[in-house]
C-alpha positions in Angstrom: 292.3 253.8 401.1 288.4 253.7 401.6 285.6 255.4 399.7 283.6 258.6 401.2 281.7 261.3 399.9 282.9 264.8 398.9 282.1 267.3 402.2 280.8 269.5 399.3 278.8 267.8 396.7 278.3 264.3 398.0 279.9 262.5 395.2 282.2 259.7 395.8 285.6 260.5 396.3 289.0 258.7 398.1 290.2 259.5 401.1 293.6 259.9 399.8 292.6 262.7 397.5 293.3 265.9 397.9 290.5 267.6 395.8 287.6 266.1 394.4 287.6 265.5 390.9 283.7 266.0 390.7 283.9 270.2 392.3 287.4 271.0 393.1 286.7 271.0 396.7 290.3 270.8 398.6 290.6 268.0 401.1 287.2 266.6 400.7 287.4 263.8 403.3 287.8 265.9 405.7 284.7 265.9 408.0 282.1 268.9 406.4 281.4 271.9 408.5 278.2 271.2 411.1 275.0 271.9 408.9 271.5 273.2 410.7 268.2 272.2 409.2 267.7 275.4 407.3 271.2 274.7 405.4 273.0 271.1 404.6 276.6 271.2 405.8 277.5 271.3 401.9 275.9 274.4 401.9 277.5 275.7 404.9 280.8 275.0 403.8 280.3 276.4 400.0 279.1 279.4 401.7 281.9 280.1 404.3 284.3 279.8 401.5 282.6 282.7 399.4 282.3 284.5 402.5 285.7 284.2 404.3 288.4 286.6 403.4 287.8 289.8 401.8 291.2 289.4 400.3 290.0 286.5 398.2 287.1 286.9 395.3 284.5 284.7 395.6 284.8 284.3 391.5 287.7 282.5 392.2 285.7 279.4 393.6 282.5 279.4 391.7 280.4 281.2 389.0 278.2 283.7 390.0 274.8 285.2 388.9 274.2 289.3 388.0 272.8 289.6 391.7 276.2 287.9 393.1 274.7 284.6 394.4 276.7 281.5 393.8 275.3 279.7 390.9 276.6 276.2 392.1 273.5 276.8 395.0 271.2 277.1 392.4 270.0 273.3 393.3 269.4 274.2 396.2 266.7 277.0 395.9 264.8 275.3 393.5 260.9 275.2 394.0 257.4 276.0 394.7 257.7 279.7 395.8 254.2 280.8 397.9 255.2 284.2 398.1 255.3 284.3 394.3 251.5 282.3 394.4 249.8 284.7 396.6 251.8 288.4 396.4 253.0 287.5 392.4 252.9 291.3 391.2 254.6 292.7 394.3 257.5 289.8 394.7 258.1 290.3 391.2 259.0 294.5 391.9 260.9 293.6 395.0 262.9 290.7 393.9 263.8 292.7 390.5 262.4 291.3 388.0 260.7 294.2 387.0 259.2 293.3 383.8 257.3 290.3 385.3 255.6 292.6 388.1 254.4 294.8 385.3 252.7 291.9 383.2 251.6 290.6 386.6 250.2 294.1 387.0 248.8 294.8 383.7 247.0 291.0 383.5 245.7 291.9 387.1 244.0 294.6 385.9 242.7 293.5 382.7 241.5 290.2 384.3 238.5 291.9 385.5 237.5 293.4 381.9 238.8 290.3 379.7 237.1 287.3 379.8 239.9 284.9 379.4 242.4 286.4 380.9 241.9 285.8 384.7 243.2 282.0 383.0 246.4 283.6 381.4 247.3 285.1 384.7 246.3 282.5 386.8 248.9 280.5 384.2 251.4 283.0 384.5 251.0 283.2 388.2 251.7 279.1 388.0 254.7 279.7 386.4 256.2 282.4 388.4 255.3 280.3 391.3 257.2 277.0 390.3 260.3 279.6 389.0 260.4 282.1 391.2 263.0 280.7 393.5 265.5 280.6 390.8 264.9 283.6 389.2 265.0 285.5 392.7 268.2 283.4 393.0 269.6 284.9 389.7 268.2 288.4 389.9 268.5 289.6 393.7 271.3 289.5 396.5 271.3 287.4 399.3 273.4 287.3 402.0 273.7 283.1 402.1 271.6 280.7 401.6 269.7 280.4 405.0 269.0 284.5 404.3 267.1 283.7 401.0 265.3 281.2 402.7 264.4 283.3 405.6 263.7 286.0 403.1 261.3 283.4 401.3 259.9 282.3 404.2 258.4 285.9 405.6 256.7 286.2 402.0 255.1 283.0 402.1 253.6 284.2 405.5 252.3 287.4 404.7 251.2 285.8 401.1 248.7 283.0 403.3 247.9 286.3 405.4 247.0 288.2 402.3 245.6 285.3 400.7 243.0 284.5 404.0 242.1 288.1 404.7 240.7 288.0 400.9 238.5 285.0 401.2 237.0 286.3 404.6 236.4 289.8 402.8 234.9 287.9 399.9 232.6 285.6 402.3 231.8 288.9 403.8 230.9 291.1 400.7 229.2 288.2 399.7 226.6 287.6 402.7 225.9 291.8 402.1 225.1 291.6 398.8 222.6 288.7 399.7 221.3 290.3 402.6 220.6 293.1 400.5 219.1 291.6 397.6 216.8 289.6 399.9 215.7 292.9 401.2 214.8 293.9 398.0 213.1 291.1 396.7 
């Protein structure tokens, strides 16, 4: 009898056991399911089982969010979203969460009247950033794992797009409004 980890969570487990006591996975020294970088073999394997038979429901192995995710990948999303940085408002609408695109929105458009509130929403902004994984996680359906990430991935590229074309436009607007004023004066 020797030691291994689980093919699923990693956790110690004998090799004479025929489901790990720490997540129920069945034969878990046998050798995990070949990962990729964009997805551990874990993952892989957690995945393939939710995804295999149409016969079985994928309830029957793990709990699941509202948007049909497993919840048990939860870990695994967690993080610094860009795409919720740059494009907050509009990731918010399109990942469901509805009611944070419409503050997003509404302390947008007040920043520019309010004083203090460019702070609140660069706070809220902060927070959706450092949350947004999760809550995407919990609120919108993704194929597997490497689909959320791919998903994630495209909006943190046209976020750094967005985010670039409104600094030149700003350094732009910015030497015509001194070129005219020196004009003037």
């Amino acid at each position: 009898m020797a030691i291994v980890a689980c093919r699923e969570c990693g956790q110690t487990v004998s090799t004479e056991a025929t489901a790990c006591p720490h997540c129920g996975c069945e034969q878990p020294s046998r050798a995990p399911l070949t990962g990729t970088a964009a997805a551990p073999p874990d993952i892989l394997a957690r995945t393939a089982r939710l995804t295999a038979s149409p016969g079985h429901s994928p309830a029957a192995y793990a709990p699941l969010f509202p948007s049909g995710n497993d919840a048990a990948l939860l870990r695994h999303v967690r993080g610094w979203n860009w795409g919720a940085f740059f494009l907050n408002w509009i990731w918010a609408f399109s990942h469901g969460l509805t009611w944070w695109g419409v503050g997003l929105l509404v302390l947008a458009i007040l920043s520019v009247f309010v004083p203090f509130l460019p702070l609140v929403f660069l706070g809220v902004t902060i927070y959706i950033a450092i949350r947004g994984s999760e809550m995407a996680w919990e609120r919108r359906h993704f194929r597997d794992l490497a689909d959320f990430r791919a998903v994630q991935t495209a909006w943190r590229n046209w976020g750094i797009v967005v985010f670039i074309f409104e600094v030149l436009l700003g350094v732009f607007l910015f030497l015509c409004i001194a070129a005219v004023m020196a004009k003037v004066l």
